[in-house]
Structure formats: C-alpha cells, structure tokens
C-alpha positions as a Markdown table, in Angstrom:
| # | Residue | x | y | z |
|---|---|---|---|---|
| 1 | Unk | 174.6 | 69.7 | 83.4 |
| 2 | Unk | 172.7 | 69.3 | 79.3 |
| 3 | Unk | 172.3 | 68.6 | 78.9 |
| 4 | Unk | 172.8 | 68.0 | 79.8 |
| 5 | Unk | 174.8 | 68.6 | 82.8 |
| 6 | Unk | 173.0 | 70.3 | 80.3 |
| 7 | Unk | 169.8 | 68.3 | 80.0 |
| 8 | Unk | 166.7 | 68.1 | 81.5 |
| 9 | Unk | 166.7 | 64.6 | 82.6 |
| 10 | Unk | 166.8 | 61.6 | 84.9 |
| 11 | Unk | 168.4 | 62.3 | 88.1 |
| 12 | Unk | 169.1 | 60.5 | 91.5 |
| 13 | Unk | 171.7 | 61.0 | 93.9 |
| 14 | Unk | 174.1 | 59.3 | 96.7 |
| 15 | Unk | 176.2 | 61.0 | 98.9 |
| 16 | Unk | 175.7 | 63.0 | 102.2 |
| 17 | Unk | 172.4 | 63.6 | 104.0 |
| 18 | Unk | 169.9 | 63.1 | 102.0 |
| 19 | Unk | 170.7 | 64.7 | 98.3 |
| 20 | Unk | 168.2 | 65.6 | 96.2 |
| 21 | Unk | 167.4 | 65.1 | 92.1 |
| 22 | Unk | 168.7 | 66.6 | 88.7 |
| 23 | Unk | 165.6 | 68.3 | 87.4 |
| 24 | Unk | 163.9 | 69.0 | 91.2 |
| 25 | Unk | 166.2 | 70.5 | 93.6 |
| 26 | Unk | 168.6 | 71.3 | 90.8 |
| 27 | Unk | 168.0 | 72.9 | 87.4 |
| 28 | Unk | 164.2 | 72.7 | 87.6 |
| 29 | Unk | 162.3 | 73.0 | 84.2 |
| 30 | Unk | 159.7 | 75.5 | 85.5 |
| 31 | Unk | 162.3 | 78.2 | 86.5 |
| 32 | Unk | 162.4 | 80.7 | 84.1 |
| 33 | Unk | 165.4 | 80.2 | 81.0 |
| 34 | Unk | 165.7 | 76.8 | 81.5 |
| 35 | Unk | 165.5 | 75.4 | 77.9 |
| 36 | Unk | 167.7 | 78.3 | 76.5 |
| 37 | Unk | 170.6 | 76.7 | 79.2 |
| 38 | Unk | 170.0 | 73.2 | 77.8 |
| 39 | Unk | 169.9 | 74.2 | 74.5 |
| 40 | Unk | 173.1 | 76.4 | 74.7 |
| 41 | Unk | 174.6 | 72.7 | 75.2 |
| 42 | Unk | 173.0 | 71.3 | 72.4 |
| 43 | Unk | 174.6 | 74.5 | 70.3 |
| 44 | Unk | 178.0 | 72.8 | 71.7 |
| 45 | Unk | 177.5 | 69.1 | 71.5 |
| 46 | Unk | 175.0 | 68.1 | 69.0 |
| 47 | Unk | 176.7 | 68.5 | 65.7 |
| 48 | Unk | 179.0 | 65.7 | 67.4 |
| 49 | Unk | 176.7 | 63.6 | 68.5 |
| 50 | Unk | 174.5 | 63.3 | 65.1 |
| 51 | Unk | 177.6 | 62.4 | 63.4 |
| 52 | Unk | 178.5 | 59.8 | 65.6 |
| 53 | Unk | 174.8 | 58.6 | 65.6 |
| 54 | Unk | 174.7 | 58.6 | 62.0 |
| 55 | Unk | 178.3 | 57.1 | 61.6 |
| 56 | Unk | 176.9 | 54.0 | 63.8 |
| 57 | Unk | 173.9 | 53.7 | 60.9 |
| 58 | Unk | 171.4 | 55.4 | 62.0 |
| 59 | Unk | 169.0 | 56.5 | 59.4 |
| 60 | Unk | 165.4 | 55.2 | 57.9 |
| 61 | Unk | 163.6 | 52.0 | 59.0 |
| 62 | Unk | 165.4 | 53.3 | 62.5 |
| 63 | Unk | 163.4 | 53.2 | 65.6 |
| 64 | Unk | 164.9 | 55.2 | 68.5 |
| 65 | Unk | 165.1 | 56.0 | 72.3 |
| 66 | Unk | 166.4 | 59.2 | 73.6 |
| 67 | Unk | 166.6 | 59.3 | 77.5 |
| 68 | Unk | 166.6 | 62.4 | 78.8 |
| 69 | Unk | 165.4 | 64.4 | 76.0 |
| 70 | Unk | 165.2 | 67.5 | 77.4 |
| 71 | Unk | 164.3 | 70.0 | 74.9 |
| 72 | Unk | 164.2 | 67.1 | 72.1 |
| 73 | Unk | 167.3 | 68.7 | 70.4 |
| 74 | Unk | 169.1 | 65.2 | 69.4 |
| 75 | Unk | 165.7 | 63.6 | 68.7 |
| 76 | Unk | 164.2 | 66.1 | 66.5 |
| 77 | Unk | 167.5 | 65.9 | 64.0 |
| 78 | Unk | 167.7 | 62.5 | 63.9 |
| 79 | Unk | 163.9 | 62.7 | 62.7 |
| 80 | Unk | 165.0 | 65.7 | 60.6 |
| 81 | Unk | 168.3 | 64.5 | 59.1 |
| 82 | Unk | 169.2 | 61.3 | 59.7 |
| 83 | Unk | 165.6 | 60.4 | 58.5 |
| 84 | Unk | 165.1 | 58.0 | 61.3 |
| 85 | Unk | 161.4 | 56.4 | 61.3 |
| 86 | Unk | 160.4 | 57.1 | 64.8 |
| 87 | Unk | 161.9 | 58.5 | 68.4 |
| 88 | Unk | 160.6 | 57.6 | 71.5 |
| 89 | Unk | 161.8 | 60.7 | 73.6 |
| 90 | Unk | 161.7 | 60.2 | 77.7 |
| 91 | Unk | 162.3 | 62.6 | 80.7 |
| 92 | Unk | 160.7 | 63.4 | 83.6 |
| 93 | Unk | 159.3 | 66.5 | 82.5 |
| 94 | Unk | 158.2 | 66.8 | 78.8 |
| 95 | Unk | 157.1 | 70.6 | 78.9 |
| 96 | Unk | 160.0 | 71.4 | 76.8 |
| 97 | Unk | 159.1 | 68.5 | 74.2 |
| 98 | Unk | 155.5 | 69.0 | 74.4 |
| 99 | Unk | 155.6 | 72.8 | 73.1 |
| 100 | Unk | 157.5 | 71.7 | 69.7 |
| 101 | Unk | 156.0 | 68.8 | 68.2 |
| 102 | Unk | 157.2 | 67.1 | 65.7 |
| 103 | Unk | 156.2 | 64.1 | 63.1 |
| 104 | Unk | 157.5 | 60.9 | 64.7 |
| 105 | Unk | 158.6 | 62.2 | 68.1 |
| 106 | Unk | 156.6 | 60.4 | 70.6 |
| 107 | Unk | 156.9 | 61.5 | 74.1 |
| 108 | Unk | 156.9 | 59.8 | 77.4 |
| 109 | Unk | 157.4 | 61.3 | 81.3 |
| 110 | Unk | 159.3 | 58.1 | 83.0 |
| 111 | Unk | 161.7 | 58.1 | 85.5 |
| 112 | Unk | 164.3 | 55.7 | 84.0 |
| 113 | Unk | 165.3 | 54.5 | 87.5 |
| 114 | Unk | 162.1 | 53.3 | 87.7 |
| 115 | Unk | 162.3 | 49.2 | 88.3 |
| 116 | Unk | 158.9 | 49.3 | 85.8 |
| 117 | Unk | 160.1 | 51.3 | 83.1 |
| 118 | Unk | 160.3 | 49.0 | 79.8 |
| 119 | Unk | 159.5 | 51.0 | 77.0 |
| 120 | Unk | 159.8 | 48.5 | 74.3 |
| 121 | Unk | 162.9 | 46.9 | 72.3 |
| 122 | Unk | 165.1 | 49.7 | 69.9 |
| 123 | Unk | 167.3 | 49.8 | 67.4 |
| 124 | Unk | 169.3 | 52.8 | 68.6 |
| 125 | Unk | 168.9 | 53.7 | 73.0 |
| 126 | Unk | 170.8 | 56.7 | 73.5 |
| 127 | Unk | 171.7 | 59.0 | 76.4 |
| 128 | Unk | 173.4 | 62.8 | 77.1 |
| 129 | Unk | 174.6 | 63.8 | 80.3 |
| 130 | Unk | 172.2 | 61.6 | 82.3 |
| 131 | Unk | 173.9 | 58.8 | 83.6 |
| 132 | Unk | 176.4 | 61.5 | 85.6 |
| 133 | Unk | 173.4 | 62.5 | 87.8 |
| 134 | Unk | 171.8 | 59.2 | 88.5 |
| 135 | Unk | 173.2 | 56.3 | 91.2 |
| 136 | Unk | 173.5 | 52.4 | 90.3 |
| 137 | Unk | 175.0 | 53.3 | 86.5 |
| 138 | Unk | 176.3 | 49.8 | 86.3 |
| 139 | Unk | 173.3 | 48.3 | 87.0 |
| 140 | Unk | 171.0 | 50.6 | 84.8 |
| 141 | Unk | 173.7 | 50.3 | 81.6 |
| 142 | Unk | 172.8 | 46.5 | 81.7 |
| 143 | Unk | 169.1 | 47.2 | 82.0 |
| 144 | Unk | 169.3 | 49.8 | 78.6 |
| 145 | Unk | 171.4 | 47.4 | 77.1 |
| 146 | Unk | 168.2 | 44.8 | 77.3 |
| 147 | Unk | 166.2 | 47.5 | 75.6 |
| 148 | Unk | 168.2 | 46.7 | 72.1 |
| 149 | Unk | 166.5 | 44.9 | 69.6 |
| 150 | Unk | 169.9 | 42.4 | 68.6 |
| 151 | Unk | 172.4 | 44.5 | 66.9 |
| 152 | Unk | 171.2 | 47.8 | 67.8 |
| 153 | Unk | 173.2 | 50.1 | 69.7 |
| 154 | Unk | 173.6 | 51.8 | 73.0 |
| 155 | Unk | 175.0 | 55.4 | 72.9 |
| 156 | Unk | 176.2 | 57.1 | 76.4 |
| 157 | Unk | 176.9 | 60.5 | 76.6 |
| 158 | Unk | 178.6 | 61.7 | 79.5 |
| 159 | Unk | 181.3 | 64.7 | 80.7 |
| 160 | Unk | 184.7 | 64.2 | 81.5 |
| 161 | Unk | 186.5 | 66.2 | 84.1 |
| 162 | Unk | 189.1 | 68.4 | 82.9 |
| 163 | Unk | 189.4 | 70.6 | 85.9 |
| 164 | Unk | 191.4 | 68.5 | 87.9 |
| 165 | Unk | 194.3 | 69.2 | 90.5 |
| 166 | Unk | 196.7 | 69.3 | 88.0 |
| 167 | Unk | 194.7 | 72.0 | 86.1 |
| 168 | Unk | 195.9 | 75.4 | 86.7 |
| 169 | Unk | 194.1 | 77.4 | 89.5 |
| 170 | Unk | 192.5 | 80.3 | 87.4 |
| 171 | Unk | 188.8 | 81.7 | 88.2 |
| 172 | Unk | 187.3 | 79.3 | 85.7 |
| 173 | Unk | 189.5 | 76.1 | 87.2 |
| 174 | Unk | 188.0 | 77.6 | 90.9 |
| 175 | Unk | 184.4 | 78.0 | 89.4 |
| 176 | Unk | 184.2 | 74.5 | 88.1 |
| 177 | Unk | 185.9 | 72.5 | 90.9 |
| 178 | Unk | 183.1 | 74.3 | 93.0 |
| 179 | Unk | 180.4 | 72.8 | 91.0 |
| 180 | Unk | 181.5 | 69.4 | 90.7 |
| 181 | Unk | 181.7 | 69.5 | 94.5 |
| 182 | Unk | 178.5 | 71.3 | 95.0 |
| 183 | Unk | 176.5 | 68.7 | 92.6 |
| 184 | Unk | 178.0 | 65.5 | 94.2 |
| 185 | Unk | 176.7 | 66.5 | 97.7 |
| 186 | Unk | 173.7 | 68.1 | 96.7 |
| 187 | Unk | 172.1 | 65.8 | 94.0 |
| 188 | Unk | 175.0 | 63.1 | 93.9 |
| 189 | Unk | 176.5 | 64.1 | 90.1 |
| 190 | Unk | 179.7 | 62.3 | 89.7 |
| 191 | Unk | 181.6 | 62.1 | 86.8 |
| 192 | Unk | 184.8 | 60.6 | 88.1 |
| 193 | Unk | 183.6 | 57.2 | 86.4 |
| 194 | Unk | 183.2 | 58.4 | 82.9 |
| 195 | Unk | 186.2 | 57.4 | 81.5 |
| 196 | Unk | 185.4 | 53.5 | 82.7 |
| 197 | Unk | 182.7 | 53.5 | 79.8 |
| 198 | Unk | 184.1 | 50.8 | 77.1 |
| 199 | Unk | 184.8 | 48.5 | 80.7 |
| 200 | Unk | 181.1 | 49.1 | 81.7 |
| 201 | Unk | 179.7 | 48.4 | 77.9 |
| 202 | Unk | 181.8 | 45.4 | 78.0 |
| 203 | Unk | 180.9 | 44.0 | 81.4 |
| 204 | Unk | 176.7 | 45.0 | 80.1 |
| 205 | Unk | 177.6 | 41.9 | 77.2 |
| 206 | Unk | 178.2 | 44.1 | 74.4 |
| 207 | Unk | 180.2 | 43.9 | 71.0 |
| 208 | Unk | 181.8 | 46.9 | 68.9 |
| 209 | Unk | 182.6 | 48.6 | 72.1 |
| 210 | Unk | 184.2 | 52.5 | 71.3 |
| 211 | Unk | 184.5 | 55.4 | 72.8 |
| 212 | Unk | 185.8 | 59.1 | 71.6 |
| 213 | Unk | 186.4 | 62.5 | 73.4 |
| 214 | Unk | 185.2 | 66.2 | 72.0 |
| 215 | Unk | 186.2 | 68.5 | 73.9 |
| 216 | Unk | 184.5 | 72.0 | 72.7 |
| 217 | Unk | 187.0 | 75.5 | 72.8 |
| 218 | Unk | 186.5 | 77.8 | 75.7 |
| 219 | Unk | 185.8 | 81.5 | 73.1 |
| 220 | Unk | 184.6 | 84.4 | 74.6 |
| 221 | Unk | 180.7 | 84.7 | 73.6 |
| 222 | Unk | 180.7 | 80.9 | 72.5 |
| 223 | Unk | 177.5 | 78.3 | 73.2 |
| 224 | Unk | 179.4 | 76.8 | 75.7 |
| 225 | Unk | 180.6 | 79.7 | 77.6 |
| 226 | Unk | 177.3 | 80.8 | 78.2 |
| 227 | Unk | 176.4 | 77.6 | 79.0 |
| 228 | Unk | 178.8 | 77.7 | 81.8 |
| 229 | Unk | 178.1 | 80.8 | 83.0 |
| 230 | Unk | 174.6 | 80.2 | 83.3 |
| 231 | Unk | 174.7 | 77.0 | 84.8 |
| 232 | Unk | 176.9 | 78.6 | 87.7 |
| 233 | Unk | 174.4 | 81.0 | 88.4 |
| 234 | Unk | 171.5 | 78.3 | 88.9 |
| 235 | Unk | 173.9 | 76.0 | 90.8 |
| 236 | Unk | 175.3 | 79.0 | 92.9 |
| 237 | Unk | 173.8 | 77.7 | 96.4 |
| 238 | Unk | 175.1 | 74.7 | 95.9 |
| 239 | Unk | 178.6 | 75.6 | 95.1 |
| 240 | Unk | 179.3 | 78.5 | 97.7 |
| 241 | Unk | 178.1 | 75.8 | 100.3 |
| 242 | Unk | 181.3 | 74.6 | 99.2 |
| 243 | Unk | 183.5 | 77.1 | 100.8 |
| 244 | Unk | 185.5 | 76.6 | 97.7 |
| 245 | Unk | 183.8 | 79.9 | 95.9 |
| 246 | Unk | 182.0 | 83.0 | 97.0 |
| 247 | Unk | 179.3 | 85.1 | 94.5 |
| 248 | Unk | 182.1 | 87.8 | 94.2 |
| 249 | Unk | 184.4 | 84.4 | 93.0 |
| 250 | Unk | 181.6 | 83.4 | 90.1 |
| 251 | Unk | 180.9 | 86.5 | 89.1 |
| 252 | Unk | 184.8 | 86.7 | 88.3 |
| 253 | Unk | 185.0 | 83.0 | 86.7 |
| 254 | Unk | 182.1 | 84.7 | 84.3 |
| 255 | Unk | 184.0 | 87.7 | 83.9 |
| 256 | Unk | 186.6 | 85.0 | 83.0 |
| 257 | Unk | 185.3 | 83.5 | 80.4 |
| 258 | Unk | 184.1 | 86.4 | 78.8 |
| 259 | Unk | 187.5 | 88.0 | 78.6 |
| 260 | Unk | 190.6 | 87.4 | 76.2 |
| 261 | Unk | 192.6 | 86.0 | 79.3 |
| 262 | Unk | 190.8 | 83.1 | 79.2 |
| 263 | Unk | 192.8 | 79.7 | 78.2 |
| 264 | Unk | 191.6 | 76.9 | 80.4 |
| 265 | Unk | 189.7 | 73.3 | 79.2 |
| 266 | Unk | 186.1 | 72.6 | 78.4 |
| 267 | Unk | 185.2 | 69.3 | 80.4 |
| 268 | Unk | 184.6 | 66.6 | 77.7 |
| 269 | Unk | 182.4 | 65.1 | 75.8 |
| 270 | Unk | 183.3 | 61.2 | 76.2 |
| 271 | Unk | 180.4 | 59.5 | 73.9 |
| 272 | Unk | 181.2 | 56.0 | 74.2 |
| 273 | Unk | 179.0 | 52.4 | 72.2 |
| 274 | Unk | 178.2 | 49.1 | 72.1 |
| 275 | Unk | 176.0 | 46.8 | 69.8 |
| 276 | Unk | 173.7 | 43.7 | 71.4 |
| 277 | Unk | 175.1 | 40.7 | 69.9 |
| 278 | Unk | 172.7 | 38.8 | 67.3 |
C-alpha cells in the first residue's frame, strides 16, 4: 500500500512460487500516476504521523531516517515543520524524491534488506507501510533499532486489518479481502502481524514502548477513498487471480465507496515506538 501500502518502498516477499517485490512487480514507480496514489495516502496519514513524530521530540538539532520515503511526504514536513536539522530519505527508487528537492533532505536508493545497508547512527529511524511488504521483520526491527544513536527512537508504521471475517460482506469488505489475498501470494504483504508491534519493539531491547491506532473515515470523494480505489485498479491482476473478485466486482467496490451506501472500516493506521536505552 503508501504508502504506503501506500509507499514507494522496500519490498520482499514469502509465500507461494516464487512472489515478487513491492515497488517491481507491484506498484512500480515508472507506471504512470504513481506518486499521486502514494501521496493520496499521505493526504490520509501524515497529519497523524507528524504529530506523533513531534509528540516523541522531534524538532531541531534532530537528525533523521525515513525508510521508504516514497515521494518524501513525511520527510519534507519534518524539515518544514518540525524544523528537524537533517533527513536521510531511503527507497529503492528516488525518482519521486529527486524531482522535489529540498534543503536538508538527503537521498539514498538502498534496499533495506540489504545485509550491507548501515547508513549511519539517528536520532529518529522511522518507517510507513514498509515492514508489511518485506519478509524477516523481526530480524530487520532489531537491525533499525541498532541504527539509533542512544535514546533516539524507532517509529513503525504499519496497516491493520479491519476487513476481517467478522466484517460485514459488502463490495468494499469483498474488494479488500481480495487484495490482502492477492498481495500475500504475489509479493508476500502480510499484515496479520501488525498488532504484535509493542512485543516486537520489546523483544528488539527497547524502552518507552507505545503504540496507537487511527483509523481514517471511509467519505465519499475523501484521500483515502481514492486511495483505495486506485490501488485496486493497479493491484487488479493480482486480486482477480484470487477467485474472490471479478473486474465487474471492483468496479462495484469503487462504485461503493463513492456512493452514500457506504459504511464499512478504513484498515488502520497502527504507529507503534520504542527508544534505545542510554
């Protein structure tokens, strides 16, 4: 997703045959409308997320890393109003970054998963919809949390499910079970896990461990309903490999969310943070 599922980020994948990547065989940066997806989710999401970042302390004499920058959304604000000294954005691509630059944004084009990547120490490491496309979290939650200067903080971003069985069956419901399905076998998202965040900051050795849910309304017109509707259309193959959904079954979950009938869930936001002790 934006980041997210709605970013332009990290991905790797487990699951059956031989999945492919967020950012390659899914949501590629060079197809056409890319950055106006991802930054429909940063419409949503980023008004939380600066106040959490700047509830946490950060602000000048900061220096930051934002994984998965995609379109440099989070990193250009805390530059802008948080008044953070420097951010070290990373993704895989940096097209989006690299057409908006902007004093103190650094880029870098690293794959995270990468057993070399060690881009220095920080006082702030965060991440948005990036760990719910990429395999070996645990593992790669302790590695980030090594990348804290002590006392700086690790922010993860990822969505919770909201779809579930227990969710009524409307288009919408149909639409997103599709796509969870459809990204798990195809690139290996997953975002079953999420809610073990605080467990997995804790077990990574840090302190101050929170977490917190947003969970944006579903309104006709609305960021995230475009979102939604656009990321079904990109992820379309994958879903109707499914069975679960057919086009004529996504074009009505668009429909859907366009119309007053619509009263179903947003997945969540969980944003969840620890400090390195010292």
């Amino acid at each position: 997703m934006s980041t997210h599922a709605g970013r332009s980020g990290d991905g790797a994948a487990t699951g059956r045959g031989a999945p492919g990547r967020y950012g390659t065989e899914a949501f590629p940066p060079g197809r056409a409308g890319e950055d106006e997806r991802i930054d429909l989710g940063a419409l949503t999401y980023d008004d939380v997320t600066l106040a959490r970042l700047r509830a946490l302390g950060a602000g000048p004499g900061w220096n930051c890393l934002e994984l998965g920058a995609g379109t440099g959304s989070v990193a250009r604000r805390l530059l802008r109003e948080a008044g953070v000294t420097r951010v070290l954005a990373v993704d895989r691509d940096v097209r989006f970054l690299a057409a908006r630059p902007e004093p103190g944004l650094d880029l870098l084009e690293a794959d995270v998963l990468d057993p070399g990547f060690d881009p220095g120490r920080f006082r702030l490491v965060h991440a948005r919809f990036v760990l719910m496309h990429l395999t070996e979290r645990e593992r790669l939650i302790d590695r980030l949390g090594h990348l804290l200067v002590p006392g700086g903080v690790l922010v993860l971003g990822d969505a919770v499910d909201l779809t579930s069985a227990d969710a009524p069956t409307t288009p919408y419901t149909r639409a997103m079970r599709a796509m969870w399905q459809g990204l798990r076998e195809s690139i290996g998202t997953d975002v079953s896990w999420t809610p073990r965040y605080p467990e997995l900051l804790r077990a990574a050795g840090l302190t101050g461990v929170a977490a917190e849910v947003h969970v944006p309304p579903l309104v006709p017109g609305s960021p995230i309903s475009g979102f939604w509707a656009d990321t079904w259309d990109r992820a379309r193959v994958a879903m109707t490999a499914t069975g679960l959904v057919d086009d004529a079954a996504i074009e009505a979950a668009v429909r859907y969310l366009d119309s007053p009938d619509c009263a179903d869930l947003s997945p969540g936001l969980i944003t969840a943070w620890g400090h390195r002790p010292g």
